[in-house]
N, C-alpha and C positions, 0 to 999 in steps of 0.2 A: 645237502641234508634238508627233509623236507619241515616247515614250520612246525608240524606235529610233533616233531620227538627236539623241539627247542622247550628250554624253560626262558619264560620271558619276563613272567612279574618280578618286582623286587620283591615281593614278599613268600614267593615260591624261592630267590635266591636267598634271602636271610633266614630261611627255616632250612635249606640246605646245609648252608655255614654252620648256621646255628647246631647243626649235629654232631661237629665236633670229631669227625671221621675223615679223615685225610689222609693223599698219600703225596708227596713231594719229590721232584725230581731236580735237574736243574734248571731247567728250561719251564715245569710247569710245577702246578701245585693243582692237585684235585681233589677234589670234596664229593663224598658221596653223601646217599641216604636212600634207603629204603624205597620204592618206587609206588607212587601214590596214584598213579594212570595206568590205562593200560599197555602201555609202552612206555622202553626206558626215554629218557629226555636228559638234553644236555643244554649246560648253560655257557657262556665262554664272555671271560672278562679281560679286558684289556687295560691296562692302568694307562692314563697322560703321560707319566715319563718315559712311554716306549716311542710317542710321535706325536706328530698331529693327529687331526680325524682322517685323511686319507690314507697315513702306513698305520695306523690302529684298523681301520677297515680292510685294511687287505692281510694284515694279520688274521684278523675273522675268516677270511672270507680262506685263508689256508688251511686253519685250527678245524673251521667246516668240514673242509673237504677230508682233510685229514681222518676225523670224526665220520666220515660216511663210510672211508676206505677200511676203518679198525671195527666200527660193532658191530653187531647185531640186533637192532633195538628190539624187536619181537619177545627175543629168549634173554635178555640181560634183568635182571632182575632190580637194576638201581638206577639214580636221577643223579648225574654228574654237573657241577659247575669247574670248569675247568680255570684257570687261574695264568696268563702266560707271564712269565719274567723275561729281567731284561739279557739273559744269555742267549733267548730266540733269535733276535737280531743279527748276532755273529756265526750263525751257522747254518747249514743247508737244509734242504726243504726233508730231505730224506733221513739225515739226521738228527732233525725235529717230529719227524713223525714215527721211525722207530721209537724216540725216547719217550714220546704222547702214548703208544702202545704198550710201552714197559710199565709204565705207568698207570696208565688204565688196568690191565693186568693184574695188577697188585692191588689194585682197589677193587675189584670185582670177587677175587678169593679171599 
């Protein structure tokens, strides 16, 4: 996923939050809002109780890929912060990323 379609400040992240439009799964929780650039952008948060910073980063670094393989950023019309729990851990890479796309899904209609 290239740097352009990340959200990165915290203050682009807490005006996300801050909108109070969600959709929840088990493994994730995502927050939209309205897309303020002109492409859509994604944010992705990892809490400490899921690891240290090395399996918190490579959590990222699949959430990423995950994230490149499902949108569209051109034609999406919203600014996602994606939120992962700690059910990610216990499941596979393919079962986490259909459920990221169900998910997404539902937040985009």
């Amino acid at each position: 996923m290239k740097k352009l379609y990340r959200v990165r400040k915290n203050e682009e992240f807490s005006s996300i939050i801050s909108a109070h439009h969600s959709v929840a799964s088990s493994a994730f929780v995502v927050y939209y809002e309205k897309r303020k650039a002109d492409n859509a952008r994604v944010g992705i948060s990892v809490s400490r109780k899921l690891g240290n910073a090395v399996e918190r980063n490579l959590i990222k670094r699949q959430v990423r890929e995950m994230v490149r393989a499902i949108m569209d950023f051109e034609n999406c019309d919203k600014d996602f912060i994606i939120i992962v729990r700690k059910p990610y851990l216990k499941r596979s890479f393919s079962d986490n990323k259909n459920d990221l796309e169900m998910t997404i899904k539902k937040a985009i209609i």
